[in-house]
C-alpha positions, 0 to 999 in steps of 0.5 A: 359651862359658859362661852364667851363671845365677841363681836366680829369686827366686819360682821356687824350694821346697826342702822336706824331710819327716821322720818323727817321732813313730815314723813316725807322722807326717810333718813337712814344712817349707819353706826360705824363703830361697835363693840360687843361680847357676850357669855353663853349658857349650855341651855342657850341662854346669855348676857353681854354687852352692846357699845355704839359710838354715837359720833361714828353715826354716817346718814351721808350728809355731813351737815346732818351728821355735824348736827345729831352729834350736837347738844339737840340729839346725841350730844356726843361731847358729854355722852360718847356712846350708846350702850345696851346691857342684856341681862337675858337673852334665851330662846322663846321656844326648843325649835325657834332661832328666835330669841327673847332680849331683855336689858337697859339701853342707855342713851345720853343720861337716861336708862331704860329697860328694853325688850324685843325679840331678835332672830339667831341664826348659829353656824359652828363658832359664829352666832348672828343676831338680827332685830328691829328695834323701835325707839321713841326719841324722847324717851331719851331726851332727843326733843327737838323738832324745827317746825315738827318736821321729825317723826317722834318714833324710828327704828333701829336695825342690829345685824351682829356676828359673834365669833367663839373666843377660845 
């Protein structure tokens, strides 16, 4: 029997931190609108979906933000959102609360497969997925880089609540 799981609307922070400035500095942002739900497995094992609104991205520096929500970065006019489907996500062992995620990232126009391993910590009717997540600008088409100030890899950072649906 499947359960279906949706995101708790307080209970999630997908962060990704960057270096500029030649590794100087570390900019860090927060997404602030995400949307997700899944489908469990008995066996433990799932699918769902991840949504990010790329133009909700806050590193508190409003020139910065006006700036990755352009053409160079997100381009959030033509490409509103980032979206990761998980095809399969199920436990590396019986007594880990870690899990393997495998699925497609998709960012701008390109799809990727993407595959970590993410920590699940499961109460009751709520489920928190934790992981970091390395990425390589790039690979995405985001190549623009005045003078190479910009390291070409970050990361991002999932904290995500699901709650029970029914």
């Amino acid at each position: 029997m499947s359960e279906k799981w949706n995101l708790d609307p307080s209970g999630h922070e997908v962060t990704v931190k960057h270096k500029s400035m030649w590794g100087l500095v570390t900019v860090r942002g927060v997404f602030k609108t995400v949307h997700a739900e899944g489908v469990l497995d008995e066996d433990g094992t799932g699918q769902g979906t991840v949504t990010v609104d790329a133009g909700s991205l806050d590193t508190s520096n409003a020139k910065r933000d006006t700036h990755l929500r352009s053409a160079d970065f997100f381009d959030v006019e033509r490409h509103p959102g980032f979206q990761f489907v998980v095809d399969q996500i199920g436990p590396v062992t019986d007594k880990s609360s870690e899990v393997q995620v495998k699925g497609t990232l998709k960012v701008r126009d390109t799809v990727k497969p993407l595959s970590f391993i993410a920590h699940a910590d499961r109460h009751a009717d709520s489920v928190t997925v934790t992981a970091a997540i390395p990425y390589t600008r790039a690979d995405f088409g985001m190549t623009w880089n005045q003078l190479g100030m910009m390291a070409p890899k970050g990361e991002i950072s999932v904290k995500l609540r699901f709650t029970r649906q029914g």
